[in-house]
SELUM-223753 format. One record per residue (C-alpha): residue in one letter; x, y, z. Coordinates in steps of 0.02 Angstrom, whole numbers, plus 50000, padded with zeros to 5 digits. Layout:
N
AXYZ;...
This chain:
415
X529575557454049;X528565565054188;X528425558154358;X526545549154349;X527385540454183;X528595534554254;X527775526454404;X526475518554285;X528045511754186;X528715507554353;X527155498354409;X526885489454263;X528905481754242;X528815475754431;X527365465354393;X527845458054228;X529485455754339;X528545444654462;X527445437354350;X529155429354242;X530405428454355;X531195408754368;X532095396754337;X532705392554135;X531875409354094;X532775425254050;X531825442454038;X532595453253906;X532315473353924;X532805479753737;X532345492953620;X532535482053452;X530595483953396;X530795487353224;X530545474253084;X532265472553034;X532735470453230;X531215460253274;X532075448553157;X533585449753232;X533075448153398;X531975432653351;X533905423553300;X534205423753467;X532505418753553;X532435401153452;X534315398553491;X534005398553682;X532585389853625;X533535374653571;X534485376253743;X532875374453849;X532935391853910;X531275400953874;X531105419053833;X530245432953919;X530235448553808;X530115468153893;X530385478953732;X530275494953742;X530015505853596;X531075519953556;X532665518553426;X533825528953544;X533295519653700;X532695533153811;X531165526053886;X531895508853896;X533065517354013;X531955523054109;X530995506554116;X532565498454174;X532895510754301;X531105509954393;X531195489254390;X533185490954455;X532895504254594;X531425492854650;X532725477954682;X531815469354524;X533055469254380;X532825457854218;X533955443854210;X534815453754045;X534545472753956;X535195480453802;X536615493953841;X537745502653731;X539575506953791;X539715519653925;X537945514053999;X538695497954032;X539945507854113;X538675518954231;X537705502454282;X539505496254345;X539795509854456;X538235507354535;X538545489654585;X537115482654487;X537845469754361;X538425452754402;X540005443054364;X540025432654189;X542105429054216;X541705410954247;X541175406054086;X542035420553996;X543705410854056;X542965394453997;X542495400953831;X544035411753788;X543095429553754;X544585439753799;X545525430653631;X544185433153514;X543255449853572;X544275466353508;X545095477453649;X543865492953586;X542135482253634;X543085473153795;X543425490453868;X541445491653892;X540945475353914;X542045474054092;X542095483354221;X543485480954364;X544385469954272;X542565456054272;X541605453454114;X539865460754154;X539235462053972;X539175453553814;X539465460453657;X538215456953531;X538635467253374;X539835477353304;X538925494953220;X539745507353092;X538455522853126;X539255534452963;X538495525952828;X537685534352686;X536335524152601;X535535528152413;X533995522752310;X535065512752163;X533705518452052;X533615534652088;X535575537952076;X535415527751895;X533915537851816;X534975555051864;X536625548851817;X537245550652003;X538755543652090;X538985538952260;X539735555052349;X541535550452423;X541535569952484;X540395582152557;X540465594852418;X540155579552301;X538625575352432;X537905593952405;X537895592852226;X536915575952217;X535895583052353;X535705599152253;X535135588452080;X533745578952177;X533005592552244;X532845602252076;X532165585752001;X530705588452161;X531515572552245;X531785572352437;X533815572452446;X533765565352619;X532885555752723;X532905559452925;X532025560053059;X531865573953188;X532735568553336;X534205573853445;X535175556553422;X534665553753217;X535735573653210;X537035568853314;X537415553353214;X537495563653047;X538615576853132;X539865564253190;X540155558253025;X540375576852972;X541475576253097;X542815564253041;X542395566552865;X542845586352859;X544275584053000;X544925568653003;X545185553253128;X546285565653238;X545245579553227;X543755568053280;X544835561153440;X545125579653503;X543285587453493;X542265571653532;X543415559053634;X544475571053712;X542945585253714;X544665597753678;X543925616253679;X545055624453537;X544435609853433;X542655612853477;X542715630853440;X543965630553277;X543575636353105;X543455614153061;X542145613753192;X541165629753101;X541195621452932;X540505604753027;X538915615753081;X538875624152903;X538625607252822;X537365602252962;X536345618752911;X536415612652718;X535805595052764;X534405604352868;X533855611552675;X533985593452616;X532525585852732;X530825586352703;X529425595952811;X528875581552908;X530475575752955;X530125581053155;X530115564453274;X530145554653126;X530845537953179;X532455530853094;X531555515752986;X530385526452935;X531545537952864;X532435521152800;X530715515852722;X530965532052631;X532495526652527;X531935508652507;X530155515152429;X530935528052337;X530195543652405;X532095550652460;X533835548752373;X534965545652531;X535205542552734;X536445546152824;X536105532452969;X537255515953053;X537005499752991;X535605495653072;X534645502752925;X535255487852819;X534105475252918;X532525486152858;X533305483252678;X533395464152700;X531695463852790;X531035471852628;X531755457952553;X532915465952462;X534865468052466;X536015478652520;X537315484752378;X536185481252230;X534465490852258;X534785500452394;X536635505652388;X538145507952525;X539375519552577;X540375527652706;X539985545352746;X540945557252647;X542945557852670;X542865543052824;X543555531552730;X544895523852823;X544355527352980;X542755518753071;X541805523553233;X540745511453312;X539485506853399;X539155491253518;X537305481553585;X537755473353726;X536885463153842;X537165467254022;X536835453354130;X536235460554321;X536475453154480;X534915441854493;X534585425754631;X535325409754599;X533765402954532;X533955412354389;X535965412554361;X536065397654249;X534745403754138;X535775420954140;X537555412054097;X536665399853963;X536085415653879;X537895425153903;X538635410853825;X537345406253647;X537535426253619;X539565423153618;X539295407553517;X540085410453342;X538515403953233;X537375414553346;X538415428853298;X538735426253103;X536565422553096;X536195438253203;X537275448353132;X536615444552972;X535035448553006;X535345463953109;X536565471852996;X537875473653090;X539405461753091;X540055448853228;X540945455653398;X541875440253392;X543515445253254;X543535424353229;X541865421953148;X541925423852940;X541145436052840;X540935425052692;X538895422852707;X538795443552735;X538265455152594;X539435469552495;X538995479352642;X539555469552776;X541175461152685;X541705480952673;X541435484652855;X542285470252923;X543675475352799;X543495491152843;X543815488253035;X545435478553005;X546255493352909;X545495504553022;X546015494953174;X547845493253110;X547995514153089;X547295516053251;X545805524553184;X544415516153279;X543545527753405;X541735527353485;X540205534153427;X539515549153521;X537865549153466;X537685529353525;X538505530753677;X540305525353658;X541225541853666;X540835551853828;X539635548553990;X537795552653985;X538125570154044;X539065575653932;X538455567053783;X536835576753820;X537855592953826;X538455588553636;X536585584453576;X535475598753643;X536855611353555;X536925599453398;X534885599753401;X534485616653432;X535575620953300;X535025611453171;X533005615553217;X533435635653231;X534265650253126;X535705647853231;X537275653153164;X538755640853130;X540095652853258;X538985653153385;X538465635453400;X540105632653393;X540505642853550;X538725636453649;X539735618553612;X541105623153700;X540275632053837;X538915617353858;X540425603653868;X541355612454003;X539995615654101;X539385595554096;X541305590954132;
């Protein structure tokens, strides 16, 4: 975003800011403005609602979050934070060091969070040993999703590897249909080459080249066949897949017009908003060969430091988003499932029943690591450093070796 932008954007946040700032109101900065999250979203506006705490919306659109960033950073540097903002992980993290979040240990304590939220989520939602953030969702980003119909009038099966996914992919598009849908942006790539990632090399070989950001694992002969399957996806999309946004692509699937997504659970909320359900028309799977492993992804609400006028408002909100039937309804609407590991998954669809499954027999092998592309692996920096090599690979005649080695160079150079 240029400069001028971003003091209009500036401009414009610090007088909503003024013009909603008080007491029993919370201003929420977010990025949720698709149907399936507008839905989700409005689960949580009734329920403070109920509480006599009113709701001032600042959404921002943008799946990845970028210019709601960048919104949040104009109203923070300008000493006019909202009362809450959608963060994922490492974000939280950044705002932290900064100084700029307040202290939510008070009713955290009273409510028992550090019992019910798993270790993974509470590593981000604290930050010198004081909860700071609350965790909203739990997201599995390697999902693959199929038109039911379309896999039943070609006699397909679900792919459980990716040579199985080339050869479905290879059927549709001799039958003229669109094997995948996608959109054109650095953050939509990155989460299909993540689940390349583990589903070619494995939960280990996924710790070394994205957690640990280990060089011989970013430049080995794995890492080479992860870029070769990016390149085949690449001849899988359609023409006008550039800046395409993420429910659009979903919208592809759910109409028909492509045979799969690779994309997190948050394309199941388009499904229900289209009113139809997940498992049965529009069918779910992990991305090839992750089974038994599951990287995630977190929403979190980070509450900032804000006057005491507006700090009850702020902990009645931290605590209805912790509150178990908050959770189960939000959850079911957003597609994700509950941060809290005590709330049931009996009212969740065949998707959601397998992810919460799923994350216990991941959990128990240890095999539960961050999402890079959504912000739970590695800082900013050096998440960037992963998704300009990952994008300008997958948008030029790159070759596999030598992204391979421009990954390498690019991480060491952001360390």
């Amino acid at each position: 975003m240029n400069w001028r932008v971003m003091k209009t954007a500036a401009a414009a946040a610090l007088a909503l800011g003024c013009a909603t700032a008080g007491a029993q109101t919370v201003e929420v900065m977010h990025w949720w403005t698709s149907g399936g999250e507008g839905a989700a979203v409005g689960v949580l506006k009734k329920d403070l609602e109920t509480r006599g705490v009113k709701w001032v919306d600042m959404a921002v659109a943008g799946g990845g979050g970028e210019a709601a960033m960048t919104a949040l950073r104009a109203r923070a540097v300008a000493g006019n934070p909202p009362t809450a903002a959608q963060l994922l992980g490492m974000a939280v993290t950044d705002w932290g060091n900064e100084g700029f979040l307040g202290d939510l240990n008070d009713v955290a304590t009273k409510e028992g969070w550090d019992k019910v939220v798993p270790p993974a989520l509470q590593r981000f939602a604290k930050f010198d040993g004081k909860w700071v953030a609350v965790p909203v969702n739990i997201h599995r980003p390697h999902w693959l999703w199929m038109n039911a119909k379309i896999f039943n009038d070609n006699g397909l099966k679900p792919p459980t590897t990716w040579d199985e996914f080339n050869a479905v992919a290879d059927k549709l598009k001799a039958k003229g249909i669109t094997p995948v849908a996608m959109g054109g942006q650095p953050w939509q790539e990155a989460t299909a080459w993540e689940g390349i990632v583990l589903g070619m090399g494995g939960p280990d070989f996924y710790r070394k080249a994205v957690i640990e950001a280990d060089p011989a694992s970013l430049k080995s002969a794995t890492m080479v066949k992860v870029f070769d399957q990016m390149r085949k996806i690449r001849g899988y999309v359609d023409r006008n897949f550039a800046g395409r946004d993420w429910n659009l692509a979903t919208s592809m699937v759910i109409k028909g017009e492509a045979g799969m997504q690779l994309m997190g659970d948050w394309a199941k909320g388009e499904v229900i908003s289209a009113k139809l359900t997940p498992g049965k028309e529009i069918l779910c799977a992990v991305a090839p060969g992750t089974q038994g492993s599951y990287l995630f992804n977190t929403d979190f609400f980070a509450m900032f430091k804000v006057g005491a006028d507006r700090r009850p408002a702020q902990l009645t909100m931290a605590s209805a988003v912790m509150n178990p039937s908050f959770q189960e309804a939000f959850n079911l609407a957003k597609g994700s499932i509950p941060a809290r590991s005590d709330v049931s998954g009996d009212k969740f669809d065949e998707c959601g029943k397998k992810s919460i499954a799923d994350l216990k027999t991941a959990t128990a092998a240890s095999h539960v690591y961050g999402s890079l592309a959504h912000g739970h692996a590695q800082p900013a920096a050096i998440q960037r450093a992963y998704l300009d090599v990952i994008t300008k690979h997958f948008n030029s005649d790159m070759g596999s070796k030598a992204a391979t080695e421009a990954l390498a160079q690019a991480v060491l150079a952001a360390k």
